[in-house]
KOLKOLBA-858882 format. One record per residue (C-alpha): residue number from 1; residue in three letters; x, y, z. Coordinates in nm, 2 decimals. Layout:
<rs>
(NUM; Ala; (X; Y; Z))
...
</rs>
This chain:
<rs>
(1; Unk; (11.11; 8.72; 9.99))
(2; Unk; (10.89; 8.69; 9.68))
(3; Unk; (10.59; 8.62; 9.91))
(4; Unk; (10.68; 8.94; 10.10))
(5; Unk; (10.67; 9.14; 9.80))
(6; Unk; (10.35; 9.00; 9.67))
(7; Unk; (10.10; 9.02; 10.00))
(8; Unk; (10.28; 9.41; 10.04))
(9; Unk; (10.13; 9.43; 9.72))
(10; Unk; (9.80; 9.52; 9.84))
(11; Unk; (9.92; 9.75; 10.07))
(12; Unk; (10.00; 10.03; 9.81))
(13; Unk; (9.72; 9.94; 9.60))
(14; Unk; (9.41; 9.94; 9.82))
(15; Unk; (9.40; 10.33; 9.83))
(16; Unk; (9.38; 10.29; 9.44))
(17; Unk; (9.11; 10.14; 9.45))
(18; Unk; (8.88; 10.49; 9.40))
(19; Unk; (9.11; 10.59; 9.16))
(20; Unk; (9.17; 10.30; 8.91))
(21; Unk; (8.84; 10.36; 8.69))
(22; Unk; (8.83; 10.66; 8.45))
(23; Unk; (8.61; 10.79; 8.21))
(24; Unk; (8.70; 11.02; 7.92))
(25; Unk; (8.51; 11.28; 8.04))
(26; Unk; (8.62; 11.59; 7.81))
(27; Unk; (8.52; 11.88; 8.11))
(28; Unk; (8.48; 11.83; 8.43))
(29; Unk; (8.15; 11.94; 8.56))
(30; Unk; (8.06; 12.26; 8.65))
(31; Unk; (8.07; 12.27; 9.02))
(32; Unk; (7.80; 12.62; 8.98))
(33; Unk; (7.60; 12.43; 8.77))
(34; Unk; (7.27; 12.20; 8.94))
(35; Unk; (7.23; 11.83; 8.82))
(36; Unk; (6.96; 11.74; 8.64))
(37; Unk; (6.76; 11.54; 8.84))
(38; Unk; (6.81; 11.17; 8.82))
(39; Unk; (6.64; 10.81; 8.97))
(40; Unk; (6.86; 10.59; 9.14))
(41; Unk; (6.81; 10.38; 8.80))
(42; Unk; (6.95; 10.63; 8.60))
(43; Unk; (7.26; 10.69; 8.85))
(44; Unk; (7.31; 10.35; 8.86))
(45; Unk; (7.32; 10.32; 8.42))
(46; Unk; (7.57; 10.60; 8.45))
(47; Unk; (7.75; 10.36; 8.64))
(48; Unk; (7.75; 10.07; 8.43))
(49; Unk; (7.81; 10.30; 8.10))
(50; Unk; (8.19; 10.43; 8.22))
(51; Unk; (8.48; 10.31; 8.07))
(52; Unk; (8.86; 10.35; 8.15))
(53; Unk; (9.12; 10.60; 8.01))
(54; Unk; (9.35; 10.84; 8.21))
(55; Unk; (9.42; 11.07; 8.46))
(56; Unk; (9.60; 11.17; 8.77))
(57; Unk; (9.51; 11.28; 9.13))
(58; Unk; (9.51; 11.28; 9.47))
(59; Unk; (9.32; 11.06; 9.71))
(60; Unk; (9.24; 11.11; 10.07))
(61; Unk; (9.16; 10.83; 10.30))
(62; Unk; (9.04; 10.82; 10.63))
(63; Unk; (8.86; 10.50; 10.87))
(64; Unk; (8.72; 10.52; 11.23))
(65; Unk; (8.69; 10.14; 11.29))
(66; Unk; (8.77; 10.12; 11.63))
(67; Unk; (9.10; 9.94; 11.57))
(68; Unk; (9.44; 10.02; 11.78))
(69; Unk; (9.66; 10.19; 11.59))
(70; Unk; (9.98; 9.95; 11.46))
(71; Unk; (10.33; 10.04; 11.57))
(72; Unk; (10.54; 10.21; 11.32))
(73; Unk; (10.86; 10.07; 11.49))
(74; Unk; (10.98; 9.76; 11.62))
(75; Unk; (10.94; 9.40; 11.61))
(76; Unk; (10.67; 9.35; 11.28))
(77; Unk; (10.61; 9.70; 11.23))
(78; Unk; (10.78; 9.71; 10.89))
(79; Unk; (10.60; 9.30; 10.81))
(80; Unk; (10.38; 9.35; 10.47))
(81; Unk; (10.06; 9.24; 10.69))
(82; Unk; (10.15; 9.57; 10.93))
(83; Unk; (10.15; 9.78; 10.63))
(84; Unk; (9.86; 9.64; 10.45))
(85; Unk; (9.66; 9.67; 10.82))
(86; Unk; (9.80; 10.00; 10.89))
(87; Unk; (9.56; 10.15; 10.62))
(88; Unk; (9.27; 10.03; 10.82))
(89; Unk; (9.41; 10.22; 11.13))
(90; Unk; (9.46; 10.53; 11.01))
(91; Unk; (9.43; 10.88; 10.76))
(92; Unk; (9.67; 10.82; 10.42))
(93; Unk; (9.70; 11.02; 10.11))
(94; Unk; (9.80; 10.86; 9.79))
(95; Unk; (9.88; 11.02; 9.47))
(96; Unk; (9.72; 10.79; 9.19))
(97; Unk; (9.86; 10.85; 8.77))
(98; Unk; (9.71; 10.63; 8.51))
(99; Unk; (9.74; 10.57; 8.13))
(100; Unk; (9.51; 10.30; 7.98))
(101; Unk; (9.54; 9.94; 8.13))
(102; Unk; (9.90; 9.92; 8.17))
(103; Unk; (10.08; 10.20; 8.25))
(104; Unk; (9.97; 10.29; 8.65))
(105; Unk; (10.24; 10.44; 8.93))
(106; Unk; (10.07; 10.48; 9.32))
(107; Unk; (10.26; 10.65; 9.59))
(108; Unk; (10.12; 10.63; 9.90))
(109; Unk; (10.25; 10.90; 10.14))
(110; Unk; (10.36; 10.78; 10.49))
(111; Unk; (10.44; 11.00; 10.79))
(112; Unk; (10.81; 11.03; 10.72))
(113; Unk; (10.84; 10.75; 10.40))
(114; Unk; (10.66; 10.67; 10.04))
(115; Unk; (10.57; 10.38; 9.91))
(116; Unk; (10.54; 10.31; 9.55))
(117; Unk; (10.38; 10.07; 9.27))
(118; Unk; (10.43; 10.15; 8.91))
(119; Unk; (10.36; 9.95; 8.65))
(120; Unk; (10.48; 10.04; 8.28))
(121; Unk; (10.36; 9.79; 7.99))
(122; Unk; (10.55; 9.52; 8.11))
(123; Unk; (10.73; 9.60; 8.42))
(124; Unk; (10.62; 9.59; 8.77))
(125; Unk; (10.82; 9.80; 9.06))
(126; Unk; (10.75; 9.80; 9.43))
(127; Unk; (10.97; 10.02; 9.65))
(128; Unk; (10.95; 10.14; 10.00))
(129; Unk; (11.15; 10.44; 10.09))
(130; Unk; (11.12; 10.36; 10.44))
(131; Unk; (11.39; 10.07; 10.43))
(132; Unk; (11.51; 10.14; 10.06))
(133; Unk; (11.41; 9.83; 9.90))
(134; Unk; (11.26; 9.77; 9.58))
(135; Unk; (11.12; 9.44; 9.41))
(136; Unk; (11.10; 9.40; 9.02))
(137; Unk; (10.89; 9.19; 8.81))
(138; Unk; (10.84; 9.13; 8.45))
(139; Unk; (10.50; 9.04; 8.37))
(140; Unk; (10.34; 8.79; 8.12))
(141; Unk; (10.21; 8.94; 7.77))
(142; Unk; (9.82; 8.88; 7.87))
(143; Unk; (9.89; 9.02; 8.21))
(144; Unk; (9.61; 9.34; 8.15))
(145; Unk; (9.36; 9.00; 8.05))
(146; Unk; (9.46; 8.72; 8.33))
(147; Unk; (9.49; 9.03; 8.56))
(148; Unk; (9.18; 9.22; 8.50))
(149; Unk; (8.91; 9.13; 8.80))
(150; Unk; (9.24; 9.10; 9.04))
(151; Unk; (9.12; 9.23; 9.39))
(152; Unk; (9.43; 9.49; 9.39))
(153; Unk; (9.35; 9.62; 9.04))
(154; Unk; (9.02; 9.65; 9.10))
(155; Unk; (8.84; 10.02; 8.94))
(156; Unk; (8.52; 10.22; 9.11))
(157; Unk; (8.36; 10.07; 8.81))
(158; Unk; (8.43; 9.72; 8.97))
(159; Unk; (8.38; 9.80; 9.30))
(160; Unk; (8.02; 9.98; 9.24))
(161; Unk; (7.98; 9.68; 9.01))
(162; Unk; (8.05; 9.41; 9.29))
(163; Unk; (7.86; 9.65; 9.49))
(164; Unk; (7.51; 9.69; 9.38))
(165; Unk; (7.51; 9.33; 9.21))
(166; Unk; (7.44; 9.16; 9.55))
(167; Unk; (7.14; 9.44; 9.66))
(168; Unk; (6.80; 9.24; 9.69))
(169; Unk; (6.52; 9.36; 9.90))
(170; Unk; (6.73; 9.39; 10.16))
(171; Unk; (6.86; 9.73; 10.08))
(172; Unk; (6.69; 10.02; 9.98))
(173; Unk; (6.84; 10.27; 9.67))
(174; Unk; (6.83; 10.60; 9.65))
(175; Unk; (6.95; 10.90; 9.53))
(176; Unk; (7.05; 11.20; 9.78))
(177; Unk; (7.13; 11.54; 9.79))
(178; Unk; (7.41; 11.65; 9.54))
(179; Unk; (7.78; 11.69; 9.66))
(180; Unk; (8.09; 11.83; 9.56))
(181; Unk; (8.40; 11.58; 9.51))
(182; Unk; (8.74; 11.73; 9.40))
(183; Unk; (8.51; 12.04; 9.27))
(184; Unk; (8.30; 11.80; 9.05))
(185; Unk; (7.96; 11.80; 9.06))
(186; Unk; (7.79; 11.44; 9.20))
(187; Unk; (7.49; 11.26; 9.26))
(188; Unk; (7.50; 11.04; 9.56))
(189; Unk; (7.38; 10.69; 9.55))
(190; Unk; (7.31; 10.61; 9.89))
(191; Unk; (7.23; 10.19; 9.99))
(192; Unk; (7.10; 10.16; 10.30))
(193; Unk; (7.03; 9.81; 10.47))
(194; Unk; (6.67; 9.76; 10.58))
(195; Unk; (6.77; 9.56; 10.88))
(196; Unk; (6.79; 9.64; 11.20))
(197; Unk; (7.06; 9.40; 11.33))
(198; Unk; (7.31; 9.51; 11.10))
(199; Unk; (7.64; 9.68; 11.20))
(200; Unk; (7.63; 9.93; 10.88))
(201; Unk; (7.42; 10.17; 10.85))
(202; Unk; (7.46; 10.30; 10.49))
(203; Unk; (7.71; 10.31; 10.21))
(204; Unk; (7.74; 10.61; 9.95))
(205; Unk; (7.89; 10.61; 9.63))
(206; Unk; (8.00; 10.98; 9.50))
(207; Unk; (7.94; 10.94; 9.10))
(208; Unk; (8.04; 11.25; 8.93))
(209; Unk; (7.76; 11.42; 8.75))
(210; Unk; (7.87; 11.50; 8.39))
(211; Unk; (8.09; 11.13; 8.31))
(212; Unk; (7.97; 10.85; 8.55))
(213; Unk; (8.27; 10.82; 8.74))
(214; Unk; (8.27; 10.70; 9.10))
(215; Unk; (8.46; 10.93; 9.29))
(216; Unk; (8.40; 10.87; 9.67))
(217; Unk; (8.28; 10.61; 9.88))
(218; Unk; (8.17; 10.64; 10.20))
(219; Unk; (8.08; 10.39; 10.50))
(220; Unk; (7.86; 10.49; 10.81))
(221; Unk; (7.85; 10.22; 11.15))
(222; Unk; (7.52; 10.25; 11.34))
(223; Unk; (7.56; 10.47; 11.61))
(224; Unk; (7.87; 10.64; 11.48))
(225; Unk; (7.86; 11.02; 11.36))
(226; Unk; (8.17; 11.02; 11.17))
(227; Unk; (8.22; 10.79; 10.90))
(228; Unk; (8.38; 10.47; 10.95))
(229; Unk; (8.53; 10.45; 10.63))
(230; Unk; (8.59; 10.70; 10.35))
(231; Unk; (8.82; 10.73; 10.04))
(232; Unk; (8.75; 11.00; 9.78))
(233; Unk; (8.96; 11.26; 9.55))
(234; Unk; (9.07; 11.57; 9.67))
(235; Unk; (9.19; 11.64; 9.30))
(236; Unk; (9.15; 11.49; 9.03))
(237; Unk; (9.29; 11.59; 8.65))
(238; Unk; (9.13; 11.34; 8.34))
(239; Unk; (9.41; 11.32; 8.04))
(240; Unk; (9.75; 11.16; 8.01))
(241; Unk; (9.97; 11.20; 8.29))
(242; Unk; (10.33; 11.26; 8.16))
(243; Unk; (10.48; 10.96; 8.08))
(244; Unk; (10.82; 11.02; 8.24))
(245; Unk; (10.62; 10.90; 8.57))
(246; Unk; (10.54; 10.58; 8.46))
(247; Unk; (10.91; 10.47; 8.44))
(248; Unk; (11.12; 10.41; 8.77))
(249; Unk; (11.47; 10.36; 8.84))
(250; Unk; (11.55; 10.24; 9.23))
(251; Unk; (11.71; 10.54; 9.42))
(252; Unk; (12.11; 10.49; 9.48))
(253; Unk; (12.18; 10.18; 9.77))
(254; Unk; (11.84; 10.01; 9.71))
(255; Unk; (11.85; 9.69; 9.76))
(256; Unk; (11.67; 9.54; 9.48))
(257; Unk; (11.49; 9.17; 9.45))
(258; Unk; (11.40; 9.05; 9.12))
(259; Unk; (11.11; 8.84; 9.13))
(260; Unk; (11.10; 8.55; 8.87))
(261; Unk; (10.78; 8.50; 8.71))
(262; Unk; (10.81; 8.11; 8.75))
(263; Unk; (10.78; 8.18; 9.17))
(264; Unk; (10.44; 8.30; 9.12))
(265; Unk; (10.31; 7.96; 8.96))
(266; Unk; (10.15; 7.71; 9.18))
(267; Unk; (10.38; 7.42; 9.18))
(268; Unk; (10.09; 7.19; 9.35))
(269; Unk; (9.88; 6.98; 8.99))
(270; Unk; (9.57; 7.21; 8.97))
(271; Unk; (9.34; 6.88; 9.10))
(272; Unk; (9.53; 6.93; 9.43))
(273; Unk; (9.51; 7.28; 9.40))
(274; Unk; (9.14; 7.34; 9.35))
(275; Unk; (9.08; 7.04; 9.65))
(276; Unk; (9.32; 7.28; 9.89))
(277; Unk; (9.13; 7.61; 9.79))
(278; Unk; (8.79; 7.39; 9.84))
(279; Unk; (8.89; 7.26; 10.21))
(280; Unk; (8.97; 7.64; 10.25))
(281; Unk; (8.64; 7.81; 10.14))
(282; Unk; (8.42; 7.91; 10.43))
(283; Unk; (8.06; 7.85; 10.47))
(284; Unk; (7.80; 8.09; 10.41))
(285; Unk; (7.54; 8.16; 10.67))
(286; Unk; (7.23; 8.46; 10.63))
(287; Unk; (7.13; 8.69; 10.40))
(288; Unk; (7.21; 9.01; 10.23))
(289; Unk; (7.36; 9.26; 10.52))
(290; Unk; (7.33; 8.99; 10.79))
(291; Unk; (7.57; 8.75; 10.59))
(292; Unk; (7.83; 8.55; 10.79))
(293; Unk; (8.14; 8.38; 10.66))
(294; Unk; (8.28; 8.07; 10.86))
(295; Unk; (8.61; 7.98; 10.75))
(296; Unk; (8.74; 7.60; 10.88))
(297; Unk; (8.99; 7.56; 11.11))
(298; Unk; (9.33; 7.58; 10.92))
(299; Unk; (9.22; 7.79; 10.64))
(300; Unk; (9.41; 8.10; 10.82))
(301; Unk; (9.76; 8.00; 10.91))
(302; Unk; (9.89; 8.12; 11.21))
(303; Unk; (10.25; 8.24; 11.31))
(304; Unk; (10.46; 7.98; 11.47))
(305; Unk; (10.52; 8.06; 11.82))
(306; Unk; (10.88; 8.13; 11.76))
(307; Unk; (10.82; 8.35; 11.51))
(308; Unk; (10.84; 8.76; 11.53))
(309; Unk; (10.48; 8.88; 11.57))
(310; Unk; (10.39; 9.06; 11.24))
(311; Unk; (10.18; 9.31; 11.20))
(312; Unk; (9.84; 9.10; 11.20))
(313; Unk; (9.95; 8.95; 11.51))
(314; Unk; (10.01; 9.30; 11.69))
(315; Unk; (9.66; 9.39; 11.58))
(316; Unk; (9.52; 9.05; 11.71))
(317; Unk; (9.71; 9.08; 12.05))
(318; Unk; (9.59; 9.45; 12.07))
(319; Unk; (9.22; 9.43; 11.95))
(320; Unk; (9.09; 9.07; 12.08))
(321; Unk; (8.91; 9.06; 12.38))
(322; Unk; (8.80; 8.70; 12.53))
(323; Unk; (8.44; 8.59; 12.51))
(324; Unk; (8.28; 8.26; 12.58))
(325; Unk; (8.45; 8.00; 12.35))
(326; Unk; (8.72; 8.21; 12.21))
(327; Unk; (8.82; 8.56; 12.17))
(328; Unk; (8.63; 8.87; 11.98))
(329; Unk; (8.81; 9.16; 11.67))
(330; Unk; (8.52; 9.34; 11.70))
(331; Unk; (8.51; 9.70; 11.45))
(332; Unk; (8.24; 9.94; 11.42))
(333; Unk; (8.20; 9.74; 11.01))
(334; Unk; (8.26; 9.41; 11.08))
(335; Unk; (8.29; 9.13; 11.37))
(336; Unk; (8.54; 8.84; 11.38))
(337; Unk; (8.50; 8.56; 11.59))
(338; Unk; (8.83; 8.34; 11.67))
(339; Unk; (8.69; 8.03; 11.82))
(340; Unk; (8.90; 7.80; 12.02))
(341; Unk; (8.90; 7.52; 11.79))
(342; Unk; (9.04; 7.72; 11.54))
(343; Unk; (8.71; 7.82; 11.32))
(344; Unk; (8.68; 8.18; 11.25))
(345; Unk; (8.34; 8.33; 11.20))
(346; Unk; (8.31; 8.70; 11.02))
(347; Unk; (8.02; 8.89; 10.93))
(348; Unk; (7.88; 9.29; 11.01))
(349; Unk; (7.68; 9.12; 11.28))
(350; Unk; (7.67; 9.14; 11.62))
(351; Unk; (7.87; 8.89; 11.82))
(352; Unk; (7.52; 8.74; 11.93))
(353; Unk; (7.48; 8.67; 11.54))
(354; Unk; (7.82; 8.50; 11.51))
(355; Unk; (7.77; 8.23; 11.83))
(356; Unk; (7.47; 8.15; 11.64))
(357; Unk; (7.63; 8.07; 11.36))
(358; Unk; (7.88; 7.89; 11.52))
(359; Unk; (7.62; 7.64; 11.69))
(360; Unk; (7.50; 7.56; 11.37))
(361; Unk; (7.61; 7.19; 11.32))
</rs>
C-alpha cells in the first residue's frame, strides 16, 4: 500500500507543476497597459530573478498527444499508474493554494471525484474522493531541504530552469508577441528547435510581465494546429491563502493508511543501491532535440502475467502498434520503442531515429 500512495503521488502533483513558483509581486500587471519591450536575454534574467512566496489559483490543462483515452472503470482504472497517465489523456482543472515552502493543498477536479494533496509544515495527506481513501505521512524536519529539486515539487522557476539550461545552438530564443494569462500581462519566450527531424516544433513559456513569473507553458508537434500540450492559470491571486485550507481532516468512513516514514528508506546498503540505480540508467544517444534515451532491459519492470493490468498496461495494450523488432507508443511529443529483447528506446524522434539507435552496438 505505501508504494501505491507514493507513485499516486505524482498524479495530483503534476498539474502543480505551473503553479508551484511564486513571486511577491505586489500588483498584478495591467492587462491595458503594453510591455516594455524586452530581448529574449532580459526575459530570460526575469526568469532566473523570481523567488517563491504565496498564492492561490486555478489551472487548466489540456494535451492532444494522440494517446487513447484510459478507462475510468474497471479492472486498473482506479491503479495509481491509470491516474498518473490519465493526465496525459485528457483536459483537468486543478485548484493550486500555497504559503511559503511548506504549507501547499492541490485538488485536482475529476469528472465526478477530487483528488487532493495537502501538505501543512509537517503533515502530508493524500485522499481520493473517488474510493474515499486517504494516506497520511509525517515528514522529516529537513523535508522542505532533502525535498527541494523533487520532480513532484518541482516550481515554473525549476522547470524554466531545467528548461533553458540544456539550449545550445540547437534551438533558437526568442521573444514573441505579448499575451494575456489569467488577465496578466506576459511576454512569450518561444524555443524553437532548429532541426528538421524533430517531433516538437516549439515550446513557449508565458512569463508574466510586471514579476517574472512563469505562468503558461505551451507545447506545439510538427504538423499539429492545436497544441499538444498546455497548462496555464485561468486565475491566479498572489498573497496568503487562508490558512484553514491548509489543514485536512479525512471525510467520515475514509479509510485511512498511515504511512511510516521508515517505509520510505531504502533498506538495500547504499553501495548496492547506487550499483542497482547504475545497471538501471539508460544510455544517451544524439544531441539537443534529437536526444534518445535507451534504457537496459529490466530497468522497467513489467506486470506479472497474473497480475490485473494497471493502468500503464491498458495504455500499452491500447496504444502499441507492432513494428519490425518489437512494438511502437508513438505520441505526437515523444516515441517509445519496446524492443523484443526487452530494451526500450525513447526520444522526440521519429521511429526511423530510434532503430538507429538501437543498432548501435
Amino acid at each position: 500500500m505505501t508504494r501505491k500512495w507514493l507513485r499516486w503521488m505524482p498524479a495530483v502533483v503534476v498539474p502543480a507543476v505551473i503553479a508551484a513558483g511564486v513571486l511577491s509581486a505586489s500588483l498584478p500587471a495591467n492587462a491595458g497597459d503594453p510591455l516594455p519591450e524586452k530581448t529574449p536575454q532580459q526575459v530570460l534574467l526575469m526568469l532566473a530573478q523570481h523567488g517563491e512566496k504565496a498564492l492561490s489559483g486555478t489551472l487548466e490543462q489540456t494535451s492532444a498527444l494522440g494517446l487513447p483515452e484510459l478507462p475510468t472503470s474497471g479492472p486498473g482504472a482506479g491503479a495509481p499508474e491509470a491516474a498518473w497517465l490519465e493526465l496525459l489523456t485528457g483536459p483537468h482543472t486543478a485548484r493550486v493554494y500555497l504559503d511559503g515552502p511548506d504549507k501547499a493543498r492541490v485538488q485536482v477536479m475529476d469528472r465526478m471525484a477530487e483528488r487532493n494533496a495537502v501538505r501543512n509544515g509537517g503533515e502530508l495527506w493524500f485522499y481520493n474522493s473517488k474510493d474515499n481513501t486517504a494516506a497520511h505521512m509525517q515528514l522529516p524536519a529537513d523535508a522542505t531541504a532533502r525535498h527541494k529539486d523533487s520532480p513532484s515539487t518541482a516550481t515554473p522557476g525549476d522547470l524554466a530552469d531545467k528548461l533553458l539550461a540544456k539550449l545550445d545552438s540547437s534551438t533558437e530564443v526568442a521573444v514573441g508577441p505579448d499575451t494575456q494569462v489569467a488577465g496578466r500581462a506576459a511576454y512569450n519566450l518561444v524555443l524553437t528547435p532548429k532541426s528538421g527531424t524533430t517531433l516538437v516544433d516549439s515550446a513557449t513559456i508565458a512569463v508574466d510581465g510586471e514579476s517574472g513569473l512563469p505562468l503558461g507553458v505551451e507545447l506545439k508537434a510538427r504538423g499539429q494546429s492545436e497544441p499538444a500540450f498546455s497548462v496555464e492559470y485561468t486565475s491566479l491571486t498572489l498573497g496568503s491563502p487562508d490558512a484553514a485550507i491548509f489543514n485536512f481532516t479525512p471525510p467520515p468512513g475514509a479509510t485511512v493508511e498511515e504511512v511510516p516514514l521508515q517505509e520510505r528508506k531504502a533498506a538495500a546498503p547504499p553501495s548496492d543501491v547506487a550499483q542497482a540505480k547504475a545497471a538501471k540508467r539508460p544510455t544517451v544517444t544524439g544531441t539537443g532535440w534529437e536526444t534518445v534515451l535507451e534504457f537496459p532491459a529490466g530497468a522497467m519492470k513489467a506486470p506479472a502475467a497474473d497480475e490485473p493490468r494497471s493502468g500503464a498496461a491498458s495504455l500499452l495494450d491500447q496504444a502499441a502498434v507492432p513494428v519490425p523488432g518489437g512494438r511502437l507508443v508513438s505520441t505526437s511529443l515523444i516515441n517509445v520503442l519496446i524492443l523484443e529483447d526487452g530494451r526500450i528506446l525513447a526520444g522526440s524522434v521519429p521511429l526511423e531515429r530510434l532503430q538507429a539507435a538501437a543498432a548501435q552496438p
